[in-house]
BALOBA-1460 file (C-alpha; in Angstrom, 3 decimals):
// residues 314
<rec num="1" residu="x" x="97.976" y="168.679" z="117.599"/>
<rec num="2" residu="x" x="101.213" y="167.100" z="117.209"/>
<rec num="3" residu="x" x="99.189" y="163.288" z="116.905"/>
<rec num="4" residu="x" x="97.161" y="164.953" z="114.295"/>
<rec num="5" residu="x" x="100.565" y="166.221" z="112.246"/>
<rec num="6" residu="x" x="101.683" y="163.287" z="112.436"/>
<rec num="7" residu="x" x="98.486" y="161.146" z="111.356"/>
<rec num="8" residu="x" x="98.376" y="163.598" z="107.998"/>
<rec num="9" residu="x" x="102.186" y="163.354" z="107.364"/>
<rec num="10" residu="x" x="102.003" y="159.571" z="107.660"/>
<rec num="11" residu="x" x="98.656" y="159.189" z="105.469"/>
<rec num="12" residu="x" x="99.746" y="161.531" z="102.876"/>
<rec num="13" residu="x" x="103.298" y="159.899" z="102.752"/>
<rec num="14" residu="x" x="101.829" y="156.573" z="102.150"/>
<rec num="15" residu="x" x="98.748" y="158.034" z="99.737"/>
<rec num="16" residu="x" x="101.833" y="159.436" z="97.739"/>
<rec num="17" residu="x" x="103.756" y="156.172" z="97.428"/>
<rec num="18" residu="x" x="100.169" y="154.547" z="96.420"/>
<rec num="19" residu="x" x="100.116" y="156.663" z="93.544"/>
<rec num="20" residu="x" x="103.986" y="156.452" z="92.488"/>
<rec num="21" residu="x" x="104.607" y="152.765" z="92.587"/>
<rec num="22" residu="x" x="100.846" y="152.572" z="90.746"/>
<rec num="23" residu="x" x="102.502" y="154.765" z="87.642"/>
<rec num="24" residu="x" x="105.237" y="152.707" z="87.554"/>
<rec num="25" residu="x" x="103.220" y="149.472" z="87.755"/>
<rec num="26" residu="x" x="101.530" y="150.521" z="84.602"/>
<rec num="27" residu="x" x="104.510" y="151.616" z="82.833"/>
<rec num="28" residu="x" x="105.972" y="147.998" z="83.433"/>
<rec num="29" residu="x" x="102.846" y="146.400" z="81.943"/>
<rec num="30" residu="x" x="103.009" y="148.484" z="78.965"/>
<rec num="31" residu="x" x="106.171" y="146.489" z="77.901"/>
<rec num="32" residu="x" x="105.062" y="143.311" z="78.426"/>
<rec num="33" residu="x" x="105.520" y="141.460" z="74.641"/>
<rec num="34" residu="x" x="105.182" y="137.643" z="74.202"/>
<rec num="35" residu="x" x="107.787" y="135.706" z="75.946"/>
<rec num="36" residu="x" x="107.949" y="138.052" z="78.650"/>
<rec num="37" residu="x" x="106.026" y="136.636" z="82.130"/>
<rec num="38" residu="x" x="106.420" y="137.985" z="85.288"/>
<rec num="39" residu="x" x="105.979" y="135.781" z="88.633"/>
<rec num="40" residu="x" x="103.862" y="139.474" z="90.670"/>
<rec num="41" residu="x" x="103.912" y="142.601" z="91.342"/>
<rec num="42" residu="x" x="103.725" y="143.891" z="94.777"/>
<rec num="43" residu="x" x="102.943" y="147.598" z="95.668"/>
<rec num="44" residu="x" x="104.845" y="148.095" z="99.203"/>
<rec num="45" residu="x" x="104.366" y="151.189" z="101.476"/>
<rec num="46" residu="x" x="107.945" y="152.837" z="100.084"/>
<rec num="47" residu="x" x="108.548" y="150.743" z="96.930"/>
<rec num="48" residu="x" x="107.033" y="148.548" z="93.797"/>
<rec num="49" residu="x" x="108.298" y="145.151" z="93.979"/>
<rec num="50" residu="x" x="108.210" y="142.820" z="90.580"/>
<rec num="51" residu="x" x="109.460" y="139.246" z="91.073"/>
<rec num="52" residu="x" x="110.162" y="136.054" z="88.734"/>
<rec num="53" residu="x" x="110.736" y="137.992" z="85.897"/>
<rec num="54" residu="x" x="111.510" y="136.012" z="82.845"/>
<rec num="55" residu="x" x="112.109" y="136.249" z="78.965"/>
<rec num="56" residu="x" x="112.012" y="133.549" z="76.443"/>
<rec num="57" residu="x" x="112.528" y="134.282" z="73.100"/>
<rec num="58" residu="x" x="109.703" y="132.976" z="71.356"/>
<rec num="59" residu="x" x="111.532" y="131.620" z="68.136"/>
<rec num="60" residu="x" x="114.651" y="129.927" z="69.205"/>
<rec num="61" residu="x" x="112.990" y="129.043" z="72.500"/>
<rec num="62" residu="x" x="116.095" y="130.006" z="74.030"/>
<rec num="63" residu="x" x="116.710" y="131.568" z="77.977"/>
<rec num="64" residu="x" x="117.175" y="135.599" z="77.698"/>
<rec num="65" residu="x" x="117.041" y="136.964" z="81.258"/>
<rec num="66" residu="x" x="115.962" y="135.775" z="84.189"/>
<rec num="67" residu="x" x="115.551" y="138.098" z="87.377"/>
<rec num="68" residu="x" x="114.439" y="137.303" z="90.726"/>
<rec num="69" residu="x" x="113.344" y="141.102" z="91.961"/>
<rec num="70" residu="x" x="113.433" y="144.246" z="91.119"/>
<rec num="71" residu="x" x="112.456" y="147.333" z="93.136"/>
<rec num="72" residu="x" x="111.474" y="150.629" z="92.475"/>
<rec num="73" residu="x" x="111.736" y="153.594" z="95.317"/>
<rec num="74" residu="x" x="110.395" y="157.023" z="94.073"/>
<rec num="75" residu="x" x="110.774" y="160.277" z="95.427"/>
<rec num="76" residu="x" x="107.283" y="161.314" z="96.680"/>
<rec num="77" residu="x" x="107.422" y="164.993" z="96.013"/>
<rec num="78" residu="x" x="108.894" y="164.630" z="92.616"/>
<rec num="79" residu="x" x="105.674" y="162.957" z="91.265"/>
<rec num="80" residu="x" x="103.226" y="165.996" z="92.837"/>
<rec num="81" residu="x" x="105.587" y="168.254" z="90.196"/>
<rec num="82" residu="x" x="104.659" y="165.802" z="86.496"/>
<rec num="83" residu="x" x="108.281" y="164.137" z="86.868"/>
<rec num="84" residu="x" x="108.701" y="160.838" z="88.043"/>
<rec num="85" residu="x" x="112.033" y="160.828" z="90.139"/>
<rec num="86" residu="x" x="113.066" y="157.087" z="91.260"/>
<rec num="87" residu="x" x="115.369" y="157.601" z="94.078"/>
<rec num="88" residu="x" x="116.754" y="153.875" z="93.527"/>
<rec num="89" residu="x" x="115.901" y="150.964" z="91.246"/>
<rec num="90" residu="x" x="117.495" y="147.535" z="92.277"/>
<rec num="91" residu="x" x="117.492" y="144.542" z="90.123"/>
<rec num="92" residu="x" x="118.428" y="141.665" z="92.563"/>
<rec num="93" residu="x" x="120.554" y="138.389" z="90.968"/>
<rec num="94" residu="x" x="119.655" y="138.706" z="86.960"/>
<rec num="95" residu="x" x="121.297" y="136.045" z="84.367"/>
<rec num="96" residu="x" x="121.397" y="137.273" z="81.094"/>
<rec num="97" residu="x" x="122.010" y="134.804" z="78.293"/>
<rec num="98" residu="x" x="123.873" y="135.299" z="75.358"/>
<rec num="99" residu="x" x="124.476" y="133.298" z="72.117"/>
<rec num="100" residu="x" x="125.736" y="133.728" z="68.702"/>
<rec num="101" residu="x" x="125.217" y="131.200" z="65.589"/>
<rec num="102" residu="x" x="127.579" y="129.898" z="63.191"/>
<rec num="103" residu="x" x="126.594" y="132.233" z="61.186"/>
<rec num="104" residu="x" x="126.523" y="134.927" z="63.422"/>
<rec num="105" residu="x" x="123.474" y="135.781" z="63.779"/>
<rec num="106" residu="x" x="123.175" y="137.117" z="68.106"/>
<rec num="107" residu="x" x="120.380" y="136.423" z="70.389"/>
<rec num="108" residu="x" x="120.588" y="138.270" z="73.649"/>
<rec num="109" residu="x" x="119.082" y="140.577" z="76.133"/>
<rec num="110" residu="x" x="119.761" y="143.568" z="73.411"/>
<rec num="111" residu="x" x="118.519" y="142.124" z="70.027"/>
<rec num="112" residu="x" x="114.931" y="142.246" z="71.840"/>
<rec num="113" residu="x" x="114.838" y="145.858" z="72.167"/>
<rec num="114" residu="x" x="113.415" y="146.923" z="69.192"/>
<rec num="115" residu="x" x="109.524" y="148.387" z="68.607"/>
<rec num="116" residu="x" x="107.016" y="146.225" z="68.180"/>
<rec num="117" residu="x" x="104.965" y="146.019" z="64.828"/>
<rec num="118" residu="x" x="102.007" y="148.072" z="66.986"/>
<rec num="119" residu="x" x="104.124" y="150.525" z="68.156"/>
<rec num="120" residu="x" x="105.745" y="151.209" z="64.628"/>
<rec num="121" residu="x" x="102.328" y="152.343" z="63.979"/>
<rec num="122" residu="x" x="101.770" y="155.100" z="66.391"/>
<rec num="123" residu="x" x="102.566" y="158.382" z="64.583"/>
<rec num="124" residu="x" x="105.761" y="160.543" z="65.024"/>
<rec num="125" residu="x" x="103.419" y="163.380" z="67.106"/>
<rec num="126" residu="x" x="101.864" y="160.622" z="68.956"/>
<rec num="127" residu="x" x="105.297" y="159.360" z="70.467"/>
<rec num="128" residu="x" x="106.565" y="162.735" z="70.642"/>
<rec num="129" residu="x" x="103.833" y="163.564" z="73.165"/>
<rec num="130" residu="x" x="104.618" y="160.087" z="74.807"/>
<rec num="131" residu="x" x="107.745" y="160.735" z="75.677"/>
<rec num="132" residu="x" x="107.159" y="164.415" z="76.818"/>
<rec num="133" residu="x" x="104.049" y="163.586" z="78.952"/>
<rec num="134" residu="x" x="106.896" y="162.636" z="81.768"/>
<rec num="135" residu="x" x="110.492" y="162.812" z="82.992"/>
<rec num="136" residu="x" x="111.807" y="159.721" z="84.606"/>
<rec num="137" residu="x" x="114.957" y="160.652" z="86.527"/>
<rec num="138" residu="x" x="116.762" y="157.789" z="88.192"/>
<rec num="139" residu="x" x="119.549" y="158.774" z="90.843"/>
<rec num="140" residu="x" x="120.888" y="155.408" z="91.235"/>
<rec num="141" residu="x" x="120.488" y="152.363" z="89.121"/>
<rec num="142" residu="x" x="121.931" y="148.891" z="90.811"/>
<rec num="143" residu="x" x="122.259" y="145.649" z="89.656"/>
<rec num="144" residu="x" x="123.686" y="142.703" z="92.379"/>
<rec num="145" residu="x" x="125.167" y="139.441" z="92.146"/>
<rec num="146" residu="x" x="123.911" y="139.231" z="88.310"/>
<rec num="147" residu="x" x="125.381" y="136.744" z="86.112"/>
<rec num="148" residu="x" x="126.410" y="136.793" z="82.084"/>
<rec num="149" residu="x" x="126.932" y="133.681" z="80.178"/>
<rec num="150" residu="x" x="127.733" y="133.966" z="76.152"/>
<rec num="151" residu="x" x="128.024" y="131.137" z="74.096"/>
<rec num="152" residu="x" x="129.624" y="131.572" z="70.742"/>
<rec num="153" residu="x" x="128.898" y="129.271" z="68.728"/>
<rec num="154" residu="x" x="131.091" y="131.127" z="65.449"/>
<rec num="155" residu="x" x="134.379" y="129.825" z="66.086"/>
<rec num="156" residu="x" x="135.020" y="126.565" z="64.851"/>
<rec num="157" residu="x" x="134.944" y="123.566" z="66.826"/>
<rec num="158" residu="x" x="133.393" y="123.349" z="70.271"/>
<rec num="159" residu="x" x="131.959" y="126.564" z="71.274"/>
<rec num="160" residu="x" x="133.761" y="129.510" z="73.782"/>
<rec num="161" residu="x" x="132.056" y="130.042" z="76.544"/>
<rec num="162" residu="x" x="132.338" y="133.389" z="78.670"/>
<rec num="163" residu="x" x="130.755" y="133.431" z="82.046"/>
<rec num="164" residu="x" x="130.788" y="136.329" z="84.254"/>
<rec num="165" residu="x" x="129.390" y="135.879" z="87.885"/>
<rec num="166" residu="x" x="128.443" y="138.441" z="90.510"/>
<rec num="167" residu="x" x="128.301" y="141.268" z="88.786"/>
<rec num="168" residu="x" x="127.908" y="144.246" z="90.474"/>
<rec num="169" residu="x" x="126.660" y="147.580" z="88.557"/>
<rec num="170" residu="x" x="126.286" y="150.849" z="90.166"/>
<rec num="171" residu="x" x="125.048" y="153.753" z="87.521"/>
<rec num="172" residu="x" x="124.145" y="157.178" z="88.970"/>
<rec num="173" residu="x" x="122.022" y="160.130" z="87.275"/>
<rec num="174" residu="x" x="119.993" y="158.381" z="84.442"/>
<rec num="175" residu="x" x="117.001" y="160.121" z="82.638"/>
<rec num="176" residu="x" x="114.230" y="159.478" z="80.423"/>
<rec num="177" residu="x" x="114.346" y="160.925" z="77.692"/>
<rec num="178" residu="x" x="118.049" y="160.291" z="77.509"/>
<rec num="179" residu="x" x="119.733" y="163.513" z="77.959"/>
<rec num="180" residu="x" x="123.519" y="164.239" z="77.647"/>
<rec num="181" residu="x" x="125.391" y="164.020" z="81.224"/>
<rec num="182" residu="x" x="127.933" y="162.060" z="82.470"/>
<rec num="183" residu="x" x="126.862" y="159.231" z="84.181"/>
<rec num="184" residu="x" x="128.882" y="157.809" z="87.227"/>
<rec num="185" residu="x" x="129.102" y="154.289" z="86.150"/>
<rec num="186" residu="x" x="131.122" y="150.921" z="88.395"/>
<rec num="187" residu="x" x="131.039" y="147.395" z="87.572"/>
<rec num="188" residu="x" x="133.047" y="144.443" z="89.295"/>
<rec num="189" residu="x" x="132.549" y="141.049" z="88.523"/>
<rec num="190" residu="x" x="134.706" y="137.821" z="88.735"/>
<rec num="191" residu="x" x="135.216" y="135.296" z="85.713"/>
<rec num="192" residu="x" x="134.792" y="131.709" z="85.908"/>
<rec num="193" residu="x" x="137.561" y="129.685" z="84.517"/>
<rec num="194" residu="x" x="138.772" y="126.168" z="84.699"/>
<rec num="195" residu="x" x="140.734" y="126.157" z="87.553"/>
<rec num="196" residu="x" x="139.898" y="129.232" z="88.698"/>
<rec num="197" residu="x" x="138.412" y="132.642" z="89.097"/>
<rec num="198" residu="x" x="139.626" y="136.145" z="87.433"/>
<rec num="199" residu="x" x="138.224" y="139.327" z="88.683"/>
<rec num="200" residu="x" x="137.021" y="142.188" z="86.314"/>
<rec num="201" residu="x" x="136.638" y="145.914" z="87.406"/>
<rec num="202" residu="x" x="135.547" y="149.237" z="85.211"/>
<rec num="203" residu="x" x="134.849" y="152.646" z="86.469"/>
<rec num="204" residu="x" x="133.981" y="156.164" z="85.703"/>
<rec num="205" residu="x" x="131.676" y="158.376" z="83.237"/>
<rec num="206" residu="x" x="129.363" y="157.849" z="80.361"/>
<rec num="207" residu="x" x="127.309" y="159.500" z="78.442"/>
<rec num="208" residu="x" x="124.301" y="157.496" z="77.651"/>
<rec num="209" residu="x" x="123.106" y="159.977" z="75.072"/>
<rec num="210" residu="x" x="126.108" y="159.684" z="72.482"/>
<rec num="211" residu="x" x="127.853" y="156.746" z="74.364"/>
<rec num="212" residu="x" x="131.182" y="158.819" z="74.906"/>
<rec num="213" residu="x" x="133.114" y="157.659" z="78.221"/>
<rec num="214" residu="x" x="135.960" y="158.206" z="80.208"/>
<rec num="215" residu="x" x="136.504" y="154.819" z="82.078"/>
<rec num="216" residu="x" x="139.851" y="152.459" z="83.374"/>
<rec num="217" residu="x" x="139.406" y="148.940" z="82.980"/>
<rec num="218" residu="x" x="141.045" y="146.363" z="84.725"/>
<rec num="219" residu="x" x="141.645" y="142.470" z="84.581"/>
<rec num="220" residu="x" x="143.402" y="139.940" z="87.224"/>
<rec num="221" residu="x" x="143.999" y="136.671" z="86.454"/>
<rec num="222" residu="x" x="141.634" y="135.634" z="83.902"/>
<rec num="223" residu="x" x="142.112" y="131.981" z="82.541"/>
<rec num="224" residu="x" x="143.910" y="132.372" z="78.575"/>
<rec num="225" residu="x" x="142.301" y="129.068" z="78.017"/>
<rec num="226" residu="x" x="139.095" y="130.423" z="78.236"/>
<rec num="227" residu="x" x="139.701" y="132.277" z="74.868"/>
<rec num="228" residu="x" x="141.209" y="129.269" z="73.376"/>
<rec num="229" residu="x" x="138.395" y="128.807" z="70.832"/>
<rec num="230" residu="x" x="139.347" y="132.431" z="69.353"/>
<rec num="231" residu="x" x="142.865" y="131.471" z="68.954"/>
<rec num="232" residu="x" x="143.368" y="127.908" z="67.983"/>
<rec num="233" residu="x" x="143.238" y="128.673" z="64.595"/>
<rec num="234" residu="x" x="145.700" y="130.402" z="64.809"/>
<rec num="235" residu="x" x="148.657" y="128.659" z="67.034"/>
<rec num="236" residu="x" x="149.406" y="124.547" z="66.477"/>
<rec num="237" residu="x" x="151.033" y="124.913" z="69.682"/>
<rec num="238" residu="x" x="148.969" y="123.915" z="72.721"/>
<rec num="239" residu="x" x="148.925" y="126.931" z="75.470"/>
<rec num="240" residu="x" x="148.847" y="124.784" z="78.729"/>
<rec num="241" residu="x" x="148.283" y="127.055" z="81.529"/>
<rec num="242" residu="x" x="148.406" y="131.039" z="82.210"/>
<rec num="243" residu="x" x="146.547" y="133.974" z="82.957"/>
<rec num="244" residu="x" x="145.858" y="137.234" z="81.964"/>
<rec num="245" residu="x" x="146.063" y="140.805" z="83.549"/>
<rec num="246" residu="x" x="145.600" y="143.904" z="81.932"/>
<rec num="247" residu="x" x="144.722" y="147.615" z="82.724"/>
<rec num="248" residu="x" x="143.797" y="150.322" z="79.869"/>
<rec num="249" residu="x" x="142.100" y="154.085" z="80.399"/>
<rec num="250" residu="x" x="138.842" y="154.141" z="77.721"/>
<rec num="251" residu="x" x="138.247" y="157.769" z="76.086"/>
<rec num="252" residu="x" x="135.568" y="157.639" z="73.429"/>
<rec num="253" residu="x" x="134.393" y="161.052" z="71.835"/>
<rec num="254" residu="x" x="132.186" y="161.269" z="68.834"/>
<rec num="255" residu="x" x="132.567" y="157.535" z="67.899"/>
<rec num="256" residu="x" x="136.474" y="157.758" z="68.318"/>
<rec num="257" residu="x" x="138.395" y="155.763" z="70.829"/>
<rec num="258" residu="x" x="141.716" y="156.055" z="72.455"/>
<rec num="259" residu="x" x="142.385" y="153.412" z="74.678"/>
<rec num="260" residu="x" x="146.201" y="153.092" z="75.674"/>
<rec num="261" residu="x" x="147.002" y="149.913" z="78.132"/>
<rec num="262" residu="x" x="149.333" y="147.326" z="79.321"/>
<rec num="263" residu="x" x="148.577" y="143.283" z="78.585"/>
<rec num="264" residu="x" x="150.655" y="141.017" z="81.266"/>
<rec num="265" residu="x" x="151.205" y="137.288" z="80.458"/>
<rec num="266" residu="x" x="151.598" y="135.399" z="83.814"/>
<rec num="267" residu="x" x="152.835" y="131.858" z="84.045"/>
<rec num="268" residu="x" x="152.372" y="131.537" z="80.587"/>
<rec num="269" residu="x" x="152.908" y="127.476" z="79.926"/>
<rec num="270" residu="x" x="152.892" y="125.348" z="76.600"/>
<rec num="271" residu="x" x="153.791" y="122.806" z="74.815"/>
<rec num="272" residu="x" x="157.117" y="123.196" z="72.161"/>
<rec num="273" residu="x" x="155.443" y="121.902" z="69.818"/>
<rec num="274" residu="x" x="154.003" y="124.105" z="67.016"/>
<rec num="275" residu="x" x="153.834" y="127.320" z="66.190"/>
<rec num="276" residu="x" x="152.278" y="130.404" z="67.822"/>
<rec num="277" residu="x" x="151.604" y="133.371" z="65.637"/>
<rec num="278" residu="x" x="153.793" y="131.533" z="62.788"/>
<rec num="279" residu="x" x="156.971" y="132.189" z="65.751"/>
<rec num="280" residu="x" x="157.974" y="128.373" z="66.708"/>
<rec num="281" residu="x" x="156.680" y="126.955" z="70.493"/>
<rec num="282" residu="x" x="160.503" y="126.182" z="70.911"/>
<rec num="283" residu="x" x="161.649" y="129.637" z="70.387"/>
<rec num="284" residu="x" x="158.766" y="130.905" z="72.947"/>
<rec num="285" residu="x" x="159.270" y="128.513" z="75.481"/>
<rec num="286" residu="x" x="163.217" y="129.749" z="75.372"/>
<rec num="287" residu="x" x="162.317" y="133.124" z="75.712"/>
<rec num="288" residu="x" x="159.503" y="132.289" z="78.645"/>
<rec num="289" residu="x" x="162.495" y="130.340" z="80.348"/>
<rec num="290" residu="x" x="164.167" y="133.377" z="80.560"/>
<rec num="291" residu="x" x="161.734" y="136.301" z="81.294"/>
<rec num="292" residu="x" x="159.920" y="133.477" z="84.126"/>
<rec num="293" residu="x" x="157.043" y="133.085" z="82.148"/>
<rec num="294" residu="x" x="155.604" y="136.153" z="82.617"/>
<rec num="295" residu="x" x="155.009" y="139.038" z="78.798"/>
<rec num="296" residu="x" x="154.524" y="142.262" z="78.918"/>
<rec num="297" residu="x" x="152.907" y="144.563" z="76.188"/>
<rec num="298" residu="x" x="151.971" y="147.928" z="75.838"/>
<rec num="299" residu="x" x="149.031" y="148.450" z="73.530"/>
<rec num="300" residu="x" x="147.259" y="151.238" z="72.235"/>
<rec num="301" residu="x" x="143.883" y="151.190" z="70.592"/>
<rec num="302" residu="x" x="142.750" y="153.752" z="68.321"/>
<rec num="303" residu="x" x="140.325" y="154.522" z="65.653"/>
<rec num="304" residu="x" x="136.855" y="155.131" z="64.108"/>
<rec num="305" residu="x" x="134.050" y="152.910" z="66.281"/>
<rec num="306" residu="x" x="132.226" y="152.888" z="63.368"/>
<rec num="307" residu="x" x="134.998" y="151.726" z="61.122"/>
<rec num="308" residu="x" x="136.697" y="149.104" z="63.563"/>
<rec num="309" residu="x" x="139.822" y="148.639" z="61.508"/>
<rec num="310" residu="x" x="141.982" y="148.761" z="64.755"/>
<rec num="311" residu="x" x="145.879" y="148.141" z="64.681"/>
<rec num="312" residu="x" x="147.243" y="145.626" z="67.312"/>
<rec num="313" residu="x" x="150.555" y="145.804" z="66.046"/>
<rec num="314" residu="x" x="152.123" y="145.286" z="69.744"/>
């Protein structure tokens, strides 16, 4: 009797999983659009497994995301009730690429979002019913060792180049059709400089529905001559050497931010001559000299996300 409980529990657990991972297999297919190929998909006894995903945008020819694997676990007994519930969803080491023109015009990961000409077609009932036929819920959402390079190409001279390696992203209690809830939400990362590596960290709540968000942010020595091509306009003065730390608290309600933080100079180094901010390298370097090459500021950031017109006066 017991051999028999067990033969039923173990068939019906893995008939269950059959039918889960297949949903979500065709659910992935329905987004495939050109430039989009994936390597396979593999339906495992607990999980769907999709490797060699890649996206090429089709005009510029340029590299959009790669990912190695992702994997889907759902919750068997959630599917027997019409919702899909995915217990965890792993995307293992993704690079997203992102660029911007002269003209600044972006190409990235997020510009390829938008419907296609086919589905622009389907009527508003139609996608109504779509998108009430099931509820995805997500209880954990996990990104490791990703990777993030930018290159801006709007700045004059040679392009800045940002590039953010392994990225970690935890995001807990996500649903489709977006609801409003807070969302536990952690990312870590480090920042590749010249000489060395910074280390990035945010964590707390957001609302995916409305995009409000409670969250601290923190920076530890992060290269300043990484963002030289956003600032050389502006100072004659070569900056030789420093880093950056900095730690803020990030409140946004109904489009409206209020971010109050602290921006730390460390080992700031440069040449005297030239002019920084229209204040003369000589007068800087004095002042360096005798606070050990190390500024403080405090900063607060308010205003209208919609209407960025933020004050920096600090």
């Amino acid at each position: 009797l017991i051999g028999a409980i067990a033969i039923f529990l173990i068939g019906g657990y893995f008939l269950l999983s059959f039918f889960a991972v297949k949903f979500i297999q065709a659910r992935l297919e329905q987004v495939v659009r050109p430039g989009l190929t994936i390597g396979e998909i593999k339906i495992k006894p607990t999980c769907l497994s999709v490797k060699g995903i890649r996206y090429e945008d089709p005009l510029s020819k340029r590299r959009i995301f790669l990912i190695e694997e992702m994997r889907f676990y759902p919750d068997l007994y959630s599917f027997l009730k019409g919702t899909l519930r995915i217990r965890e969803w792993i995307v293992f080491q993704p690079s997203f690429f992102f660029y911007r023109s002269r003209e600044g015009h972006f190409i990235g990961p997020l510009t390829i979002m938008g419907e296609r000409e086919e589905d622009k077609e389907i009527s508003d009932e139609k996608e109504r019913k779509a998108k009430e036929s099931i509820t995805i819920k997500i209880d954990r959402f996990r990104i490791w060792k990703g990777s993030f390079d930018f290159e801006d190409m709007k700045p004059e001279g040679a392009p800045a180049e940002i590039r953010l390696r392994e990225l970690d992203l935890e995001l807990k209690n996500v649903q489709y059709p977006i609801i409003s809830s807070h969302s536990f939400i952690e990312l870590k990362g480090k920042m590749k400089g010249r000489k060395k590596e910074g280390s990035i960290y945010t964590g707390g709540w957001i609302d995916l529905k409305n995009m409000d968000m409670e969250t601290s942010f923190k920076v530890r020595e992060i290269e300043i001559k990484i963002f030289e091509p956003y600032y050389r306009k502006r100072f004659s003065a070569e900056i030789e050497a420093g880093h950056i730390n900095m730690e803020a608290k990030i409140g946004v309600k109904k489009r409206m931010i209020d971010a109050p933080g602290q921006l730390e100079l460390v080992d700031l180094q440069m040449k005297e001559e030239g002019t920084l901010l229209w204040i003369p390298a000589k007068i800087l370097v004095s002042f360096l000299k005798k606070k050990g090459n190390r500024i403080q500021i405090q900063f607060h950031v308010k205003g209208n996300m919609d209407d960025p017109q933020f004050s920096l006066q600090e």
